[in-house]
C-alpha positions as CSV (number, residue, x, y, z in Angstrom):
1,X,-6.1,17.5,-57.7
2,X,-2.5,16.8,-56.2
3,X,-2.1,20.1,-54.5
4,X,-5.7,20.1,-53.0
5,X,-4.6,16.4,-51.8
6,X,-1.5,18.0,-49.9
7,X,-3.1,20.8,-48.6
8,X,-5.8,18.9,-47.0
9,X,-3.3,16.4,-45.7
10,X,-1.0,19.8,-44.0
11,X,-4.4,21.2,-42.7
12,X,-4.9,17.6,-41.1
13,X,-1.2,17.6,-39.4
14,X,-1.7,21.0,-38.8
15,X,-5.6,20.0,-36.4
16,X,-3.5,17.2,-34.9
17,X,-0.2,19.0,-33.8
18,X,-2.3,21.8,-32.8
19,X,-4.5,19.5,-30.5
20,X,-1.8,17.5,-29.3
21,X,0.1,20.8,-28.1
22,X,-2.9,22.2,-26.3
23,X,-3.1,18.5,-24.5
24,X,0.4,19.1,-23.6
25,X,-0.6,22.7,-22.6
26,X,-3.2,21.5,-20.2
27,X,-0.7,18.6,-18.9
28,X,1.8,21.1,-17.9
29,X,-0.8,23.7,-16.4
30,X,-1.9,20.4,-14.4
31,X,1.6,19.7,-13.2
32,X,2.2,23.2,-12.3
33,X,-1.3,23.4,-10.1
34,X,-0.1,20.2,-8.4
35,X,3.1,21.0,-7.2
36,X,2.0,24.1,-5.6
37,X,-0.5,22.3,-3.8
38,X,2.0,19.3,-2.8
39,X,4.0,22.3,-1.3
40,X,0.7,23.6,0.7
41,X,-0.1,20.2,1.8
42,X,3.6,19.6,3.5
43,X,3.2,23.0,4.9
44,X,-0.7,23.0,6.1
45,X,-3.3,20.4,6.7
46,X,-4.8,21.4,3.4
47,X,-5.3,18.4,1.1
48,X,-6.3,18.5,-2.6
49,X,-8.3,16.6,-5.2
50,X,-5.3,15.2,-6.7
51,X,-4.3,11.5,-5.7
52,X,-0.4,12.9,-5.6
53,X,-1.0,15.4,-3.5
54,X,-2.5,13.4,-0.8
55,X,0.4,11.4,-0.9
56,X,2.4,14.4,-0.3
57,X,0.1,15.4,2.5
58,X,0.6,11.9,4.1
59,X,4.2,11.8,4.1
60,X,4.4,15.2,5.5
61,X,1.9,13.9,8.1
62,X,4.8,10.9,9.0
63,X,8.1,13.3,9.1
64,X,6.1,15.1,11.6
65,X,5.6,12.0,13.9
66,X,1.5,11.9,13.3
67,X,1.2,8.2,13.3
68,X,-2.4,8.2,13.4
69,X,-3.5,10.5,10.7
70,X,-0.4,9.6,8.2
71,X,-2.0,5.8,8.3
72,X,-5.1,7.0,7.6
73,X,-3.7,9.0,4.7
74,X,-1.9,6.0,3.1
75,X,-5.1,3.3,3.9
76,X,-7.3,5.6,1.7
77,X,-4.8,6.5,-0.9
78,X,-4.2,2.6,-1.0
79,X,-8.0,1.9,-1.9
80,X,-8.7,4.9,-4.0
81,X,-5.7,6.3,-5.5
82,X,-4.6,5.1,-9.0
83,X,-1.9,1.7,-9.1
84,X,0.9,3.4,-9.0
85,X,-0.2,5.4,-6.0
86,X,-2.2,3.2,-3.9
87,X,1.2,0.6,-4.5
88,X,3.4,3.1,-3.0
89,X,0.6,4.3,-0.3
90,X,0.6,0.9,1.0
91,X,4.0,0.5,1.2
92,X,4.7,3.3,3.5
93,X,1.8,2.2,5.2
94,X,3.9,-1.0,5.4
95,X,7.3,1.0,6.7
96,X,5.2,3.3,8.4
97,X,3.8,0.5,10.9
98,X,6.7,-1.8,11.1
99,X,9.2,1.7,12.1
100,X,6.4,2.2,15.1
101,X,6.8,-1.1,16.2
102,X,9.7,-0.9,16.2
103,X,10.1,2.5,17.8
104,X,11.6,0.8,21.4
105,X,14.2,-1.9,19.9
106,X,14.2,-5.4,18.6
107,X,13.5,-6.5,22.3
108,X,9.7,-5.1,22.5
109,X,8.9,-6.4,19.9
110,X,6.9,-9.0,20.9
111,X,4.7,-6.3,22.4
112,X,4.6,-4.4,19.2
113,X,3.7,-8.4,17.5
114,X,0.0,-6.6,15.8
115,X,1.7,-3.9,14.4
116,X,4.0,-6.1,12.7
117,X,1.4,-8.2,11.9
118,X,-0.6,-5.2,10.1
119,X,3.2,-4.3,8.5
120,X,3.2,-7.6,7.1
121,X,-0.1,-7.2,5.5
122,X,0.9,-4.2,3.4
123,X,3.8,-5.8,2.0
124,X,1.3,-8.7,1.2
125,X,-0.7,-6.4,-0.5
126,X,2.1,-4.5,-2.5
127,X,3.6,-7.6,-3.7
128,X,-0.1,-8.8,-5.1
129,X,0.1,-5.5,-7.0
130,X,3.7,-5.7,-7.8
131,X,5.2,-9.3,-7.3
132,X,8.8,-7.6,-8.6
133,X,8.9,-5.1,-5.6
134,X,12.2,-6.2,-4.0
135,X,11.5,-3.4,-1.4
136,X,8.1,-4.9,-0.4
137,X,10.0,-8.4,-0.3
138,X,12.8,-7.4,1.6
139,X,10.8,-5.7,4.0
140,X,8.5,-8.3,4.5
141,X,11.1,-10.8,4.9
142,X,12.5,-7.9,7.9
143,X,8.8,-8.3,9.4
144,X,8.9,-11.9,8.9
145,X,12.3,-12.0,10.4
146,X,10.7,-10.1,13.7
147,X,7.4,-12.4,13.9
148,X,7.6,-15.7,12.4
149,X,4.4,-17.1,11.3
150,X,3.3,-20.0,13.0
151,X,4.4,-23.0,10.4
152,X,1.6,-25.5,8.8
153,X,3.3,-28.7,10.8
154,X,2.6,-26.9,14.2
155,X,-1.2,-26.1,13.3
156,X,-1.8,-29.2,12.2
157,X,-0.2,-30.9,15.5
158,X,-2.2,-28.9,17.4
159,X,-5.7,-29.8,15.4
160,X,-4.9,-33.5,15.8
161,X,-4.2,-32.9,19.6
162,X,-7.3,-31.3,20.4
163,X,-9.3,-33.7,18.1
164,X,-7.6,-36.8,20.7
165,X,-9.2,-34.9,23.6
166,X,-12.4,-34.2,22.5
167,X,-15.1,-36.5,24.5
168,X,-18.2,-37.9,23.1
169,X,-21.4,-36.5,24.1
170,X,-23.7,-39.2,23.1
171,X,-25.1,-41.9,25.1
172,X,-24.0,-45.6,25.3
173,X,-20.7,-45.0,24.4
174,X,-17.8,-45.9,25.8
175,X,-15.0,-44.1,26.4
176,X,-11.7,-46.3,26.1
177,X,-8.7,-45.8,27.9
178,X,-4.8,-45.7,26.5
């Protein structure tokens, strides 16, 4: 009774170290697909199921100076991609918009101010993922440093001021003078 006890329990070990080296298996054949299509996508246009080799695709896309399609890249990884992913996806969308405004010096930009603006979104978004992400804080803090958001005491100065002007429209009333 023992020994049929021990040999069941081996043949059990045995199923479960069998299944958990053919996950493995699969895991590595997985990896081994997706690096040779990360190096396909930062050679050709080719992208491919795989959230991590679009990522690849997009960064290629941004060393080669393709603003435009590199954004895109990173905007749809950023909604679609797993966290990890669509956190980092983001944040080069972040860098990637804040490096083109930034493409003709600190002095234009004021003319660059929306593309700052969108820079400072990403970072927003990456720190609502990730609060932690010193990169996203610094970086927004660089943006913030660039464009300063208008402040609460200025809005709010500028509400009461245009609530002074406003006129009545009804009749008999009077309007009083300072």
């Amino acid at each position: 009774m023992k020994r049929r006890q021990v040999h069941v329990a081996f043949g059990v070990a045995a199923v479960v170290f069998a299944a958990a080296s053919i996950f493995e298996g699969y895991c590595l054949h997985r990896a081994k697909q997706m690096n040779v299509a990360i190096t396909a996508a930062q050679v050709s246009e080719a992208t491919g199921n795989y959230p991590e080799v679009q990522f690849a695709h997009a960064v290629a896309l941004a060393r080669k100076g393709d603003y435009e399609g590199a954004l895109r890249a990173y905007k749809i990884l950023g909604r679609e991609a797993p966290d990890a992913i669509a956190t980092a996806a983001l944040f080069n969308a972040g860098n990637l918009q804040l490096r083109e405004a930034m493409k003709e010096g600190q002095a234009a930009a004021t003319r660059a101010f929306p593309l700052i603006e969108l820079s400072k979104q990403s970072y927003r978004a990456v720190l609502r993922r990730d609060p932690e992400d010193w990169d996203a804080r610094y970086n927004l803090e660089r943006a913030l440093w660039l464009a300063p958001e208008v402040e609460e005491q200025q809005t709010e100065r500028v509400r009461r001021d245009t609530e002074d002007r406003v006129m009545s429209t009804l009749q008999n009333t009077r309007a009083e003078l300072p």
